[in-house]
C-alpha positions as CSV (number, residue, x, y, z in Angstrom):
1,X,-2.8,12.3,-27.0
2,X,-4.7,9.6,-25.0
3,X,-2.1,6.8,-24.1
4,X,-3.7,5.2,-21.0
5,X,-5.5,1.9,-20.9
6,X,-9.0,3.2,-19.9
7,X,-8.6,6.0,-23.0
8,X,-7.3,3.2,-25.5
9,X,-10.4,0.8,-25.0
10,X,-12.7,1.5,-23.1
11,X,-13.9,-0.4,-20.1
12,X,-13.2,-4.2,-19.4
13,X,-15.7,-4.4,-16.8
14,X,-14.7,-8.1,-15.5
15,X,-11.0,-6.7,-15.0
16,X,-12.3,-5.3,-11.6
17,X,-14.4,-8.9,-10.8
18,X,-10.6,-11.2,-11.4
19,X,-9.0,-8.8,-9.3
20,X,-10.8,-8.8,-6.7
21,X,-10.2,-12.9,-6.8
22,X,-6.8,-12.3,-7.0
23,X,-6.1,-10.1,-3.8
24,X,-9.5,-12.4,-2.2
25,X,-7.0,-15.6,-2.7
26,X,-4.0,-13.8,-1.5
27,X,-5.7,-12.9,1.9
28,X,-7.8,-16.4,2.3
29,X,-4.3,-18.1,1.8
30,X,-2.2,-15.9,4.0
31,X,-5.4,-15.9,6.7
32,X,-4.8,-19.7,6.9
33,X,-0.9,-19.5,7.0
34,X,-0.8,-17.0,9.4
35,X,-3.0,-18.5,11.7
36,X,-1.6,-21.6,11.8
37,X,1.6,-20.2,12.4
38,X,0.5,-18.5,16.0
39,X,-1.3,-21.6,16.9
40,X,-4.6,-19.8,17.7
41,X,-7.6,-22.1,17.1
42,X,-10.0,-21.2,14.3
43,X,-13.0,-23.4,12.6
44,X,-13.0,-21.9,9.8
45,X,-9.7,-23.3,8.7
46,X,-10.7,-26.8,11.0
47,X,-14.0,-26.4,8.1
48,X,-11.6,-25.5,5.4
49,X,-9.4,-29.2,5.9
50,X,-12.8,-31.4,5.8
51,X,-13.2,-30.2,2.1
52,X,-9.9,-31.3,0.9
53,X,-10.4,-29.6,-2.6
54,X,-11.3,-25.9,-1.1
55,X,-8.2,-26.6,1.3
56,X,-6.1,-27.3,-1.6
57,X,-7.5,-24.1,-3.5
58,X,-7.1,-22.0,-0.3
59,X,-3.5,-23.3,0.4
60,X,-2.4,-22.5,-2.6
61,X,-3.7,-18.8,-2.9
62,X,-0.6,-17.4,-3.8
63,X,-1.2,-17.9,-7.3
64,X,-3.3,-14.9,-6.8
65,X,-0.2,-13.0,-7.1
66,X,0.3,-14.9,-10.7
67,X,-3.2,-13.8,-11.5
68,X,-2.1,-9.9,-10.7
69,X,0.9,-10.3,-13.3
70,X,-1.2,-11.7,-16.0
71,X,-4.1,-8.9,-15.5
72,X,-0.9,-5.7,-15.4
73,X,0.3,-7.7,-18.5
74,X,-2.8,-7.3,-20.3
75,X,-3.8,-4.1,-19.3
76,X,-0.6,-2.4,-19.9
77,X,0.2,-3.3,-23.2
78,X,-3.0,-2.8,-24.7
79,X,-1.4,1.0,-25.6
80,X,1.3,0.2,-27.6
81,X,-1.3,-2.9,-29.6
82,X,-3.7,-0.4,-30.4
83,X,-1.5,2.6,-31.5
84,X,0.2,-0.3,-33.6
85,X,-3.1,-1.3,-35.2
86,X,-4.1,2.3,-36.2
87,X,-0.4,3.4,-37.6
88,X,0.5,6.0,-34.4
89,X,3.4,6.6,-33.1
90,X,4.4,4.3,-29.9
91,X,2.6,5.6,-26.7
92,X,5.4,8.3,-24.6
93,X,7.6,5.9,-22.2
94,X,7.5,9.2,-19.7
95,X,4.0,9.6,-19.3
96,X,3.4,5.8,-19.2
97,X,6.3,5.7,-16.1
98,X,4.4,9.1,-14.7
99,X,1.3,7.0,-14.7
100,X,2.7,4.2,-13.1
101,X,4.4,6.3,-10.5
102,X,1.0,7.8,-9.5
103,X,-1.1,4.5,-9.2
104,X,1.4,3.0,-7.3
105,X,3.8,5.0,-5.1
106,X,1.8,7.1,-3.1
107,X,-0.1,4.4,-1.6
108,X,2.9,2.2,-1.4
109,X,4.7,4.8,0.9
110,X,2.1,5.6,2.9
111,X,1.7,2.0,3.9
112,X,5.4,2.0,4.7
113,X,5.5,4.8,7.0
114,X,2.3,3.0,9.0
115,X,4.5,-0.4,8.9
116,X,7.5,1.6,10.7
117,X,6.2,4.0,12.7
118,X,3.0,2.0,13.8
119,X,2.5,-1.6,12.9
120,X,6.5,-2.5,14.3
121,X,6.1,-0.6,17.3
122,X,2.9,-2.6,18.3
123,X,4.5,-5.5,17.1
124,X,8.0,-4.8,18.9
125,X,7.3,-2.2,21.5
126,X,7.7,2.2,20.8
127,X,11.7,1.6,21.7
128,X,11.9,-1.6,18.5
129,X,14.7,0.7,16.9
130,X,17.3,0.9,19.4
131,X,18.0,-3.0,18.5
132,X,19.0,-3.8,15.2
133,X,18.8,-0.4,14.1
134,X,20.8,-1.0,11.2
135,X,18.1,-3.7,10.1
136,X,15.6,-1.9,10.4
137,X,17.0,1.1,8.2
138,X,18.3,-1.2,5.7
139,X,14.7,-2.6,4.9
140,X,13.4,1.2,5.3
141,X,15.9,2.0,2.0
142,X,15.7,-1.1,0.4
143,X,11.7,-0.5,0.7
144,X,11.7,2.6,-0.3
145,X,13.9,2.1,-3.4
146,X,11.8,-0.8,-4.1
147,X,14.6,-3.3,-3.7
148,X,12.8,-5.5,-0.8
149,X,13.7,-8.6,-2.8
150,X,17.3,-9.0,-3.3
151,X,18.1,-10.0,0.4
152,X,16.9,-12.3,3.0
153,X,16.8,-10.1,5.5
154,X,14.4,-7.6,3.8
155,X,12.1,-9.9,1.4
156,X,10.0,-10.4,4.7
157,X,9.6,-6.9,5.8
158,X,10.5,-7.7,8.9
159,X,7.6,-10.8,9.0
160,X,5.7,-8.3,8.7
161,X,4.4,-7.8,5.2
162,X,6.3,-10.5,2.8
163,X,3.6,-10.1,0.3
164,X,5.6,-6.5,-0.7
165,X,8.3,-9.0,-2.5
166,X,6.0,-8.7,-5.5
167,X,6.1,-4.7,-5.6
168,X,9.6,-4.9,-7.4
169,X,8.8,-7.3,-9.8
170,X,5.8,-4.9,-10.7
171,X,8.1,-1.7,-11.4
172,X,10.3,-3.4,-12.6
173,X,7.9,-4.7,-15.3
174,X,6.7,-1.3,-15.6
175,X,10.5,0.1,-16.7
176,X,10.9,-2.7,-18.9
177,X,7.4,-2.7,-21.0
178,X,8.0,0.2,-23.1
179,X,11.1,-1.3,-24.5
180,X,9.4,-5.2,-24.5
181,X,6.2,-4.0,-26.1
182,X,7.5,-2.8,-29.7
183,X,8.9,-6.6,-29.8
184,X,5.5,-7.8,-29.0
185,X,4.2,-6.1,-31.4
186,X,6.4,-7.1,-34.6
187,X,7.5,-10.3,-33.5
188,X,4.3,-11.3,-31.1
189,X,5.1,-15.3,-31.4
190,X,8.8,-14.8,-31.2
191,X,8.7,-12.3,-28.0
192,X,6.4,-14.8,-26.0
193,X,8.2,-18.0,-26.8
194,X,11.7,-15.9,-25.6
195,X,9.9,-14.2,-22.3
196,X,8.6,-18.1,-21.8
197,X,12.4,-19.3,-22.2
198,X,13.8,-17.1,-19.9
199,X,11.6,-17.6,-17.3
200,X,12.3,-21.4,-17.3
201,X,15.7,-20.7,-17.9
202,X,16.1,-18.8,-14.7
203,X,13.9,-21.0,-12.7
204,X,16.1,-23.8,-13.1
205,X,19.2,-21.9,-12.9
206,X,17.7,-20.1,-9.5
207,X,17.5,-23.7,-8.4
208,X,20.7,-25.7,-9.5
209,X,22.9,-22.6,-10.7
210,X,24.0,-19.2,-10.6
211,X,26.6,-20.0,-8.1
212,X,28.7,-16.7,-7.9
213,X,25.6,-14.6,-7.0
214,X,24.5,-17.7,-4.2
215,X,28.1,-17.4,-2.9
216,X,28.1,-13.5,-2.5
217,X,25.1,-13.5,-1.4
218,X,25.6,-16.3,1.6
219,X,28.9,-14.3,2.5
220,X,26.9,-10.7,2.9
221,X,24.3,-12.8,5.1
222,X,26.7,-14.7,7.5
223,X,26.0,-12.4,10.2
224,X,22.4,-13.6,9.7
225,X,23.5,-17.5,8.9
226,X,22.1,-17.1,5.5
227,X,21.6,-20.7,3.8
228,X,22.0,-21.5,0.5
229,X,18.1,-22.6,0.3
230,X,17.0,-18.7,1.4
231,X,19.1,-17.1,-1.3
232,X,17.5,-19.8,-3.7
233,X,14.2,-18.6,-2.6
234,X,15.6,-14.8,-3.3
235,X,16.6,-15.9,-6.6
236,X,12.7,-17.1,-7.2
237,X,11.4,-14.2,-6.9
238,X,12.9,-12.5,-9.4
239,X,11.7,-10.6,-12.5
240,X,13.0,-13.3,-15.3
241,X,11.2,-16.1,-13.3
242,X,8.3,-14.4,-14.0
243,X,8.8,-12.7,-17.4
244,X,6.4,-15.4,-18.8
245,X,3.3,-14.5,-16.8
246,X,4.0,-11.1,-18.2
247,X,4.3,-12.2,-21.7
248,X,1.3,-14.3,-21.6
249,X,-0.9,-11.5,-20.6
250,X,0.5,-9.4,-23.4
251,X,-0.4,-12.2,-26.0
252,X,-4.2,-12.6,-24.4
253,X,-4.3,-8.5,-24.7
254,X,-3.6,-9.2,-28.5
255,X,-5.9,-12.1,-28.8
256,X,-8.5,-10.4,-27.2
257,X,-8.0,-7.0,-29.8
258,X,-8.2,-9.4,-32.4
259,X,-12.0,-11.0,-31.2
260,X,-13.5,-7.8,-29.7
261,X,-15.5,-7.0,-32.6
262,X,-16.6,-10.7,-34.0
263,X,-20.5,-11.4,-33.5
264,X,-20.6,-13.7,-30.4
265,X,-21.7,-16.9,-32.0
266,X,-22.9,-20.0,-30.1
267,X,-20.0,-21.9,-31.3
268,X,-17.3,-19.0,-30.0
269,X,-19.4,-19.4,-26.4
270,X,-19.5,-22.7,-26.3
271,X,-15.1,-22.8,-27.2
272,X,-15.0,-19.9,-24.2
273,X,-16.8,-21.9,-22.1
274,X,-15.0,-25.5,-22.7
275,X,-11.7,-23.8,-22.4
276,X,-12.4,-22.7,-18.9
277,X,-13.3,-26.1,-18.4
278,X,-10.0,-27.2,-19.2
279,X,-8.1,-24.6,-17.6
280,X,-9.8,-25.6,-14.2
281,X,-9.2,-28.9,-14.6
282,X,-5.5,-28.2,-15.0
283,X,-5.6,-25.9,-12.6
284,X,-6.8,-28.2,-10.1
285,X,-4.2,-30.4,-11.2
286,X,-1.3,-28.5,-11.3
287,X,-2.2,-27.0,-7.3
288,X,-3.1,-30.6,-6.1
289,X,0.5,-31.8,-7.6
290,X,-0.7,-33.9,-10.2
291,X,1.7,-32.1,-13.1
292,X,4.5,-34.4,-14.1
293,X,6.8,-31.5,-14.3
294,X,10.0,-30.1,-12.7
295,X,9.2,-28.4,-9.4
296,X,11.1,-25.4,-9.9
297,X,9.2,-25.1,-13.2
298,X,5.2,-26.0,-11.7
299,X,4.5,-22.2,-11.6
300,X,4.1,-21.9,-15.0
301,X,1.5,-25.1,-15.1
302,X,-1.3,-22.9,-13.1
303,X,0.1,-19.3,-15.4
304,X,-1.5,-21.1,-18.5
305,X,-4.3,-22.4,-16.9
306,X,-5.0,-18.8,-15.5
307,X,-4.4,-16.8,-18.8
308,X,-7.0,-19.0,-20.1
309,X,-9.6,-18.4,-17.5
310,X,-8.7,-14.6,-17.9
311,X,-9.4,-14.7,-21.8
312,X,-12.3,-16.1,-21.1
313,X,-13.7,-13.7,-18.6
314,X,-12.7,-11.1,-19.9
315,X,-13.9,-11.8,-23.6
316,X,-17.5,-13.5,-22.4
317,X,-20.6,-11.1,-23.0
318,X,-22.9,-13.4,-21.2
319,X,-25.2,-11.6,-18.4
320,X,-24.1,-14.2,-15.7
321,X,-20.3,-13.7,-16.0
322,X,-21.1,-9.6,-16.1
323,X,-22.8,-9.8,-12.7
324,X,-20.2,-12.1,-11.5
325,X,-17.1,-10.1,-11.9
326,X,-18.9,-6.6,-12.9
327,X,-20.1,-5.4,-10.4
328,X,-21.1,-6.5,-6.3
329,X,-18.5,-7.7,-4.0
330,X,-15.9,-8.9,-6.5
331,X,-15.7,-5.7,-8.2
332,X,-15.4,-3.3,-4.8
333,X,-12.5,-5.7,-4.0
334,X,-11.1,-5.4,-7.4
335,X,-11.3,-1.8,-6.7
336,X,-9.3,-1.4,-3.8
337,X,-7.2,-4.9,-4.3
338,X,-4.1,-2.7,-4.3
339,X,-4.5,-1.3,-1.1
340,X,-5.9,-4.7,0.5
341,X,-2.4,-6.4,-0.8
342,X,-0.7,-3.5,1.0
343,X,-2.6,-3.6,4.2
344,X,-3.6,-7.0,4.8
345,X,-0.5,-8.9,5.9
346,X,0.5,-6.6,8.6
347,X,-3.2,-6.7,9.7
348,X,-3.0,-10.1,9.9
349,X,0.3,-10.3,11.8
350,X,-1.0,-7.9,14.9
351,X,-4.2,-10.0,14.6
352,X,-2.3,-13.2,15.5
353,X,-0.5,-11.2,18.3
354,X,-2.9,-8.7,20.2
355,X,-6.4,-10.3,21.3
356,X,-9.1,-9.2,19.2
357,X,-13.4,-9.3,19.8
358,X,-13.7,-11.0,16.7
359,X,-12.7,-14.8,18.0
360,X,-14.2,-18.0,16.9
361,X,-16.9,-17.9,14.1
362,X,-16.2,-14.1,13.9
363,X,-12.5,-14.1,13.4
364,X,-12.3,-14.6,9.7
365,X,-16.0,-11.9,8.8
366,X,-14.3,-9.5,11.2
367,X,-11.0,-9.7,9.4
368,X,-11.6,-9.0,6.1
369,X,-14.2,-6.5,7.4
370,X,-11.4,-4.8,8.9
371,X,-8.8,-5.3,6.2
372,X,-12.1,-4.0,3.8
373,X,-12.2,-0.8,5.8
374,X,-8.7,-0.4,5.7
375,X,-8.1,-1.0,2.2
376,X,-11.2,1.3,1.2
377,X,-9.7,4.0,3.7
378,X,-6.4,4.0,1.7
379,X,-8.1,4.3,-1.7
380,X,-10.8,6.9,-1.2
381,X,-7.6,8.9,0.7
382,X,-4.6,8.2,-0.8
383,X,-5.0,6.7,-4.0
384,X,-7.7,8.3,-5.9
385,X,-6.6,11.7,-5.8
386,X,-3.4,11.4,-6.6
387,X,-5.3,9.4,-10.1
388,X,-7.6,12.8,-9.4
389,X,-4.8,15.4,-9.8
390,X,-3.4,13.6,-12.8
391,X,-6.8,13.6,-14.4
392,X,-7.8,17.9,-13.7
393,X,-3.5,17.7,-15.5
394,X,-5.3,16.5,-18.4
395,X,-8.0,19.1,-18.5
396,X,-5.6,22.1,-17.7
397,X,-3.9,21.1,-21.5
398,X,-5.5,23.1,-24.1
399,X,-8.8,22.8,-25.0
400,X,-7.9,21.0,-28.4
401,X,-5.8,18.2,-27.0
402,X,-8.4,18.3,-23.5
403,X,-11.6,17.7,-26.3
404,X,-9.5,15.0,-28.2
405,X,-8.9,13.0,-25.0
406,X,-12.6,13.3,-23.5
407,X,-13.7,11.9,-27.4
408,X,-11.6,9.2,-27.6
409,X,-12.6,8.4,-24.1
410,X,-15.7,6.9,-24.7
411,X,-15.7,3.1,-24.7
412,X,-15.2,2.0,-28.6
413,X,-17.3,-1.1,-28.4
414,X,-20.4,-1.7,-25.9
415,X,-19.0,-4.8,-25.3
416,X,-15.8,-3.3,-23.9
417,X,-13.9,-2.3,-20.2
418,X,-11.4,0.0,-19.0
419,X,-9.6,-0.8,-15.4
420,X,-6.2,0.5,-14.3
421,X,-3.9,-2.2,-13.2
422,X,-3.2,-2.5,-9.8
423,X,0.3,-4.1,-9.3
């Protein structure tokens, strides 16, 4: 039985195009971050601050990481909406975690071994462990059991790779969605409103509340002089505070199922294309801190404004949008954006700290050249054939089930895409 996205409907072919933006903004923002930091001059950034709107947009590039939740929203769910529109049984739970498992750990592990056994010896020098050896094999578990977020002392990785903070809230997404997505499904309104609650219901309680778990976790940090402001920013990056972007991306999958197969009228373009419109405008908005909202609630201000410019993406047939985000240098970095994420903080880290024959004008080319390579390196080696092995799985079933799958295959509507989520 076919259960996985690309099987379900087809391909998205813009999917691959906002990815790429996402992990693109993640490493522009942490570029600028992380140079700053080691005080090494660069033009590009002095460029960046005479164009105060791209400096904004840069400086807040973490919300590609809100982008990434909306897209694995979407994507993920779409299984258990279409099986609900055709009367089938809910898709398995086990093969959807075996899935998930594949796409995401192999890489994921082989990036931590070259974080411990290469990146923090450069960083530290080959004899790193016989200080702190205790740290460093608490974040090696903690990593490894994808559990990097509920301390301090390993949401960093070491300063060398924070951006791995998201990973949890990822699988932990993953475990949940086969239990969250039958209640999307009867109760779509209902299940969105509630994910929305929670996630503003945590936010502020991460921020003003939740005092037992900010007290234990200040008294296992003393050693460390844990504050109370670096548990709160533990408490952020929770799962709950982020169940909303989730949900929304499950309720533009919907939305989306529901217009696939209307005639795209000028009036339907036209709506697409002024609701973009608006979403950038609040977008802008919302990053230059122009939202008259609580600050430990702003996040979800740009989450609405980016589920709209997703919908629209992703449900526009024009030709301009489809070489946009289809296909050139948007879609290759959409299609190794999970190993960039994994690979380009670390890079950027040693960059800061070892000289490098990319200076000046050739610092910021030569980077993501580098970080390209890397990232391409990681999926041509690791991650596409372990997504190979599961595929030749499929044709070893028998030859009923293996002709079943390659039929229903086949994109359902021309106007269609298939991409596997990244985290």
């Amino acid at each position: 039985m076919r259960e996985d996205v690309r099987s379900e409907v087809g391909e998205i072919p813009a999917i691959r195009g906002l990815r790429g933006v996402a992990v693109l903004w993640v490493v522009l923002f942490h570029y600028v971050v992380i140079r700053e930091a080691s005080g090494t001059p660069d033009p590009w950034i002095e460029a960046l601050r005479r164009v105060p709107a791209l400096d904004v947009l840069v400086r807040n590039g973490y919300l590609g990481v809100d982008l990434f939740f909306l897209i694995s929203g979407f994507l993920l769910a779409l299984p258990w909406l279409v099986h609900a529109r055709e009367g089938l049984a809910a898709p398995s739970a086990a093969g959807f975690y075996a899935r998930r498992i594949r796409r995401i750990v192999p890489a994921y592990y082989v990036q931590l071994l070259v974080l411990f056994l290469v990146v923090l010896p450069l960083d530290l020098g080959p004899t790193y462990w016989r200080h702190d050896l205790y740290v460093y094999l608490w974040n090696g578990v903690a990593h490894g059991l994808f559990l990097q977020d509920t301390s301090p002392l390993t949401s960093g990785a070491i300063v060398l790779n924070g951006a791995l903070w998201t990973l949890p809230v990822e699988a932990q997404f993953y475990a949940l969605l086969p239990l969250a997505a039958p209640l999307f499904v009867r109760a779509p309104r209902t299940a969105l409103a509630a994910a929305i609650a929670i996630s503003l219901g945590w936010q502020w309680a991460g921020a003003h509340d939740l005092a037992p778990i900010v007290r234990a976790e200040v008294a296992l940090g003393a050693h460390w002089h844990w504050s109370e402001g670096n548990v709160r920013e533990i408490l952020a990056m929770q799962l709950p505070a982020y169940l909303g972007h989730f949900a929304l991306g499950i309720a533009l999958a919907r939305a989306w199922l529901d217009a696939r197969g209307r005639i795209a009228t000028p009036r339907r373009r036209i709506g697409l294309a002024l609701a973009a419109l608006a979403a950038m405008l609040v977008l802008g908005a919302a990053v230059a801190g122009r939202v008259p909202v609580p600050r430990e609630h702003l996040r979800m201000v740009p989450a609405l404004a980016l589920a709209v410019l997703l919908y629209a993406v992703v449900s526009s047939r024009g030709p301009v949008v489809r070489r946009i985000f289809a296909g050139g240098p948007l879609a290759f970095a959409g299609d190794v954006s999970y190993s960039a994420y994994l690979y380009h903080a670390p890079i950027l880290v040693l960059w800061s700290i070892h000289p490098s024959i990319f200076r000046g004008w050739l610092a910021l080319p030569g980077m993501l050249a580098v970080i390209g390579v890397a990232a391409w390196m990681s999926w041509r080696w690791v991650e596409q054939p372990f997504l190979r092995s599961a595929m030749r799985h499929r044709k070893d079933r028998p030859a009923a089930i293996a002709a079943e799958e390659l039929a229903l295959s086949a994109p359902r509507a021309p106007s269609s895409s298939a991409s596997s989520s990244r985290p």
